[in-house]
C-alpha positions in Angstrom: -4.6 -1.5 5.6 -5.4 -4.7 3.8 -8.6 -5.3 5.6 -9.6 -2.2 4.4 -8.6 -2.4 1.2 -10.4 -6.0 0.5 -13.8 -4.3 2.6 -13.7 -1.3 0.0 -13.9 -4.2 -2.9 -16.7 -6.1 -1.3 -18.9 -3.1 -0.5 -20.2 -2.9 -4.0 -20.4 -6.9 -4.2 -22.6 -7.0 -1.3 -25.2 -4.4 -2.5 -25.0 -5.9 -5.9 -25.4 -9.7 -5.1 -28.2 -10.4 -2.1 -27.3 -13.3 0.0 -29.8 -15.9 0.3 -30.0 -17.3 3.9 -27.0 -14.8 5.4 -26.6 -15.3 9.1 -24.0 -13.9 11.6 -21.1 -11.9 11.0 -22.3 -9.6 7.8 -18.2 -9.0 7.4 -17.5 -12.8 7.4 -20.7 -13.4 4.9 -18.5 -10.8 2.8 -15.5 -12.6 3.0 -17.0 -15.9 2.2 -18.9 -14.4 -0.9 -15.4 -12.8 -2.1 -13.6 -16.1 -1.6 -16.2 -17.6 -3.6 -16.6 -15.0 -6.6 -12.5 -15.1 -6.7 -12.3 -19.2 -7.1 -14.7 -18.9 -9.7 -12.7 -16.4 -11.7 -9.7 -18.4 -11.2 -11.4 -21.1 -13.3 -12.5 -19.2 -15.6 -8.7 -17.3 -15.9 -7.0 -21.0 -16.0 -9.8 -22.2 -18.4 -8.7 -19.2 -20.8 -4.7 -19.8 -20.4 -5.5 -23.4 -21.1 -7.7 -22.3 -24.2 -4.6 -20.0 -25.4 -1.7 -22.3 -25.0 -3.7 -24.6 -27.0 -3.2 -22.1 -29.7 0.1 -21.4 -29.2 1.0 -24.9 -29.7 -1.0 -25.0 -33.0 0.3 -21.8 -34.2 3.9 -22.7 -32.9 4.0 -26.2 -34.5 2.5 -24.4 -38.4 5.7 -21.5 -37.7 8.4 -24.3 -37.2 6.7 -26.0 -40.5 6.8 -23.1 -42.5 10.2 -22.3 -41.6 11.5 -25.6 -42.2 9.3 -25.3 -45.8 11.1 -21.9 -46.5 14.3 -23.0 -45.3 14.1 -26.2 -48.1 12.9 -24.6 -50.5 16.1 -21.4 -50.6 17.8 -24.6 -50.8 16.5 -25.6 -54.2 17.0 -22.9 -55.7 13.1 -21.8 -55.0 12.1 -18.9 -57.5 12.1 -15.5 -56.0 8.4 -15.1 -56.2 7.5 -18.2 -54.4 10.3 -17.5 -51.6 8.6 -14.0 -51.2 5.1 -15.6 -50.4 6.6 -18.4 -47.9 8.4 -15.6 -46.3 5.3 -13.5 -45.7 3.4 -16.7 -44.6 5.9 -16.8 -42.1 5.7 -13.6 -40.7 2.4 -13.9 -40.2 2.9 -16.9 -38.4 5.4 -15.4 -35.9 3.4 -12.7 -35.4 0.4 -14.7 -34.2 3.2 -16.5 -32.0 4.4 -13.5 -30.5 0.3 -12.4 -30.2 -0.8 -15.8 -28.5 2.4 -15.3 -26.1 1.9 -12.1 -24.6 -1.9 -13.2 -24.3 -0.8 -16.1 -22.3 2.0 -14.0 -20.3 -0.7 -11.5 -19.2 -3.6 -14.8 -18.6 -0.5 -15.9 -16.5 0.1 -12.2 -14.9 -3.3 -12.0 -13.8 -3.8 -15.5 -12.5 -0.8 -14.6 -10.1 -2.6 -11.6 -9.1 -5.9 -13.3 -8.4 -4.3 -16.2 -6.2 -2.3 -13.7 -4.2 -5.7 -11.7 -3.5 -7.6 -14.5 -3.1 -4.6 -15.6 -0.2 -5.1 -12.4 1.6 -9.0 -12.8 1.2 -8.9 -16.7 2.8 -6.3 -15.4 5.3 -8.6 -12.4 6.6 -11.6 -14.7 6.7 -9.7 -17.6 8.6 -8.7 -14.7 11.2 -12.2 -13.5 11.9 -13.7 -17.3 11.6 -11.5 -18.2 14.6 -12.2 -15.4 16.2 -15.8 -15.7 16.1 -16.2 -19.5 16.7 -20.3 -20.4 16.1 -22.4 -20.1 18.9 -20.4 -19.0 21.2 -20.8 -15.7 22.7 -18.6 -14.9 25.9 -18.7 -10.9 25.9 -22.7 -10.5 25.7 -24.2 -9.1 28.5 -23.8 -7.1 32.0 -20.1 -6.3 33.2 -19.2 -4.6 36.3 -16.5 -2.6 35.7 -13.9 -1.1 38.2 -11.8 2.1 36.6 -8.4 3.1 37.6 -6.6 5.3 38.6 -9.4 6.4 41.3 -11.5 3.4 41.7 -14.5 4.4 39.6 -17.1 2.1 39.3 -20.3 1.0 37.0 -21.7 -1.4 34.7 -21.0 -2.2 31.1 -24.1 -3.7 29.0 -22.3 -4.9 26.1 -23.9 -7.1 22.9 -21.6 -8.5 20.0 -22.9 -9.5 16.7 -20.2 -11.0 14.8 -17.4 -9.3 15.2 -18.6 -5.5 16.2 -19.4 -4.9 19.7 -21.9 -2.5 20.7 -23.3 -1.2 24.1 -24.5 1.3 27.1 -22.4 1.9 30.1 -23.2 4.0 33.3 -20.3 5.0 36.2 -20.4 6.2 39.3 -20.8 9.9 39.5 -23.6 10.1 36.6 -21.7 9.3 33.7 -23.3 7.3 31.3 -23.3 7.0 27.6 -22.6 4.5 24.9 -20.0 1.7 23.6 -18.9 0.8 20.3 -16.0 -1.5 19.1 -14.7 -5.1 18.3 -14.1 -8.5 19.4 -11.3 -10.3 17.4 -9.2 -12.6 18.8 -10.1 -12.3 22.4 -9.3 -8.8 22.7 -11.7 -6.5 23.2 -11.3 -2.8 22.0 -14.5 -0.3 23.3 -14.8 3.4 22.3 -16.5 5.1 24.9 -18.7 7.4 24.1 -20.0 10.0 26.9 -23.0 11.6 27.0 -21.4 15.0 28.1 -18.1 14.6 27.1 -18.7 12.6 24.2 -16.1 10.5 22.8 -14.0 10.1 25.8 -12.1 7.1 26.2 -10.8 3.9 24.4 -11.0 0.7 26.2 -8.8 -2.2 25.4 -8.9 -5.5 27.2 -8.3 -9.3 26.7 -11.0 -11.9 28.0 -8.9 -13.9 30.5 -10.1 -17.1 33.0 -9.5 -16.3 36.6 -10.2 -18.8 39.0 -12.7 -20.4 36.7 -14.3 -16.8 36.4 -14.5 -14.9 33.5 -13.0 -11.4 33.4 -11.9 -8.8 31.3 -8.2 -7.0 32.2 -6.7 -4.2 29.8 -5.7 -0.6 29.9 -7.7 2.7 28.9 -7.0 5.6 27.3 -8.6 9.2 27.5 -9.2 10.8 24.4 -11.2 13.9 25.8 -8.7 15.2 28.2 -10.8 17.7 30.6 -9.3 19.3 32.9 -8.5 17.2 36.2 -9.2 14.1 35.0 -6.7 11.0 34.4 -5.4 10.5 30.8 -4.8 7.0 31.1 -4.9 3.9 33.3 -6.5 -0.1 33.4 -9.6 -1.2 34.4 -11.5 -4.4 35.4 -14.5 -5.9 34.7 -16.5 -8.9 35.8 -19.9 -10.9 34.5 -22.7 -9.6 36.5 -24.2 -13.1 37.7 -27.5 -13.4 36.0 -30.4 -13.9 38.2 -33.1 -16.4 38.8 
């Protein structure tokens, strides 16, 4: 729920702002440019709180004066008129106190705001940055793929850009279709899509070492549940070894 959230923000940024030189993961490039806008507002919020407490001192230090002023001058025995006129100065000097506070309590407010968005911002592009380390791409390509229950076998062509996953696939028995999904983390989730049944079957799967071979070892489950066929079950699948 907060990914989404902070995507449905960054949308509009995107299309708004083009970015110059973008490369790789276009969700990262989001998250980066977010992170940026939101440290720049943060200045500019801390530059205006700073601005306002400056006034609030100043206005503060002319209340206490004038109080002190009124407060001397009921002592003297100060004629009503002039006691009148030091007591409206007064007023208007507490109510430009009690202004320049609530404008630094809600400077204050939103500053809180921004930093805890901006938290969640860093903390979702951290996630996908180590998930997606530069340059290294360890899904990409040709897996053979061995389906239980039932043993059914087939190939997996699978490309990642980023973090999305994309693909064809064919099994034994003339399926064949398409796959879509993600790569966060390591795990590996793949939405089969059939091209008879269409969308059949979610993959999920970690990519694991095995003997200094590669693999990927998870679970599936049927989302298109015809008649005779199994609802659930794991599957297999290893790098096809490219040739010479």
């Amino acid at each position: 729920m907060m990914r989404r959230a902070i995507f449905s923000g960054l949308l509009a940024i995107l299309l708004a702002v083009p970015l110059a030189g973008q490369s790789g993961d276009p969700v990262v490039e989001m998250l980066r440019l977010q992170v940026d806008i939101e440290k720049r507002l943060l200045v500019a919020d801390l530059g205006n709180l700073e601005r306002v407490v400056g006034q609030l001192r100043g206005s503060s230090d002319r209340m206490v004066r004038l109080a002190e002023d009124l407060l001397r001058a009921e002592k003297e025995g100060e004629d009503t008129t002039n006691f009148a006129a030091r007591s409206a100065d007064l007023r208007r000097a507490e109510a430009e106190v009690a202004e320049l506070t609530a404008a630094a309590q809600q400077i204050r407010a939103t500053v809180a705001a921004r930093r805890g968005y901006l938290e969640q911002v860093q903390a979702e592009l951290k996630q996908l940055e180590d998930a997606t380390p530069v340059g290294k791409d360890e899904l990409s390509g040709r897996w053979i793929v061995a389906i239980e229950p039932g043993g059914l076998k087939g190939a997996f062509d699978i490309h990642v850009d980023g973090t999305l996953v994309s693909g064809v696939y064919q099994l034994a028995g003339g399926w064949k279709g398409s796959l879509r999904g993600t790569l966060i983390g390591g795990s590996v989730r793949l939405e089969r899509i059939d091209a008879q049944l269409g969308f059949a079957a979610v993959y999920h799967a970690r990519l694991v070492t095995r003997g200094g071979e590669k693999r990927l070892e998870g679970t599936w489950d049927a989302t298109n549940l015809a008649a005779g066929m199994p609802a659930s079950g794991s599957w297999v699948g290893r790098r096809e070894m490219s040739r010479p």
